[in-house]
N, C-alpha and C positions, 0 to 999 in steps of 0.2 A: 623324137619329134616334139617340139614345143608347141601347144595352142596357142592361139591366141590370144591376148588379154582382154576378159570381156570387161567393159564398163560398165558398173555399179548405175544404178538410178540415181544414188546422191551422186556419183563423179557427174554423170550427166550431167544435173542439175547444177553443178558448181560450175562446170565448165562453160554450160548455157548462158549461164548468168555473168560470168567472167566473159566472156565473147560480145556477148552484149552491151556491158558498161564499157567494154574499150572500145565497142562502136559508136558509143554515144557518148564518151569522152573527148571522141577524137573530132566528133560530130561539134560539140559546142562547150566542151572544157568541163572542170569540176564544180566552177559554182555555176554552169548553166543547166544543170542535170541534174534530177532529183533521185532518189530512191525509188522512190515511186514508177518515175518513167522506166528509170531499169527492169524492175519488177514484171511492170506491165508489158511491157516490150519480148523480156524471155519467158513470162507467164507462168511466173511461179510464186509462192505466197513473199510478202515479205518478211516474215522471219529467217527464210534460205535466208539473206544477205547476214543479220546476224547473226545465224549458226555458221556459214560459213567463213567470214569474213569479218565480223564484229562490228566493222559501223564502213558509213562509208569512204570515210578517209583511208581505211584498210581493204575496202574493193578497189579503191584507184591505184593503191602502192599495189597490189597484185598485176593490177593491168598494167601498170607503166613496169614490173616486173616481169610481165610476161613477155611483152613485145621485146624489150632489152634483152630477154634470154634467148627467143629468137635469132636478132640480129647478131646473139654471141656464139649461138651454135655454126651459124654460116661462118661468120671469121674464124674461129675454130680449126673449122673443117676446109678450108680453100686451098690450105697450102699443102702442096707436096716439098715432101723434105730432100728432093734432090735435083730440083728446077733449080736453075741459076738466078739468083736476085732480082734481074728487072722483071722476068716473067713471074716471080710469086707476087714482086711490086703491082705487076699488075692486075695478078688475079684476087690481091686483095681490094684494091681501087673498084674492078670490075665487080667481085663480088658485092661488095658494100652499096654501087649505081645500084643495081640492079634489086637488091633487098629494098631498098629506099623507093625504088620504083615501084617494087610488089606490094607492096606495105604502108599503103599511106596513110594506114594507123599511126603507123610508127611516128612519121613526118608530124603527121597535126597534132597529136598528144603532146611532140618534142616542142614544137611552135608554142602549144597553149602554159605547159609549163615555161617557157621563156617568157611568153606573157606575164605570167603568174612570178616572177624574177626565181623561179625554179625552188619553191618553198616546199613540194612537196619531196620532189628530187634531194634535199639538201638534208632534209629530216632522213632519208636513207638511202644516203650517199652510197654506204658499203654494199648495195643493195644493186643499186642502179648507177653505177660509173663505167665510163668506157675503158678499162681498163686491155679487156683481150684485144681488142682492136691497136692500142696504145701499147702493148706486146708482142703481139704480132709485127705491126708497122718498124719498131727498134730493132727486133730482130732482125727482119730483112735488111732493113737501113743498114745498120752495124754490117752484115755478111755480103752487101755491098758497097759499102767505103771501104773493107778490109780487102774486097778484090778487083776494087781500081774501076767498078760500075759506075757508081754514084759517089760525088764530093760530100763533103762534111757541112752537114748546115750549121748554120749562125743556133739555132734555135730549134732544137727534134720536138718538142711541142706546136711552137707554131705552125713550122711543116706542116706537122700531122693534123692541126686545126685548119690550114688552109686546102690540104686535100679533099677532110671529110667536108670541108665547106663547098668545094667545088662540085661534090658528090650529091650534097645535100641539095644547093641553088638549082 
């Protein structure tokens, strides 16, 4: 029988403090938000930021990394490997609405970095790119063009850029 994993006071504390700066990122972007207000807000000293995190450019890559690992775990996990193509199509589509709906973290962080022409996303890319998503969606595509479901797009990126856009709007 396994316990459960208890949380450390520093995990707390990191996690507090992470939880927070992506509410308040999401809330008014990274140059509208200080350390400070972070701080204050999850109410802990500010040095947590740099012991944990190092400066604040490195609290936001963790948050625009936390939410992206979120969104990756769902794509991930949506598909069953023996549903016929248009039904994984769509459980991936529906999963993705539906994350974007729960999560509008996600959404306003993604907004403010396109504000920002995605300077911080760009700096770690390998980091935060939609890659499972863009994985997932080929393989499907692919294992329904091969079984006469779906036609062959002009372009399997834009597809998959005008889906997530459909998802996203």
């Amino acid at each position: 029988m396994s316990r459960p994993k208890v949380q450390r006071g520093g995990d707390r504390t990191r996690q507090r403090l992470l939880q927070t700066a992506i509410r308040r990122f999401a809330q008014r972007g990274y140059d509208g938000v200080s350390v400070d207000e972070i701080v204050a807000a999850a109410r802990v000293n500010k040095r947590m930021v740099y012991h944990y995190f190092g400066s604040k450019d490195e609290l936001y890559l963790a948050a625009l990394t936390e939410v992206f690992g979120e969104l990756e775990q769902v794509e991930l996990q949506v598909l069953e490997p023996g549903d016929p193509p248009d039904t994984q199509l769509e459980r991936l589509l529906t999963a993705y609405f539906d994350f974007l709906d729960a999560h509008p973290e996600f959404v306003r962080l993604l907004l403010w970095e396109n504000l920002g022409r995605g300077r911080h996303i760009a700096r770690q890319a390998e980091r935060l790119q939609k890659n499972p998503f863009l994985q997932q969606f080929t393989l499907v595509l692919d294992r329904g063009i091969k079984a006469g479901v779906f036609r062959r797009p002009v372009d399997r990126r834009h597809l998959a850029a005008n889906l997530i856009g459909l998802c996203f709007i």
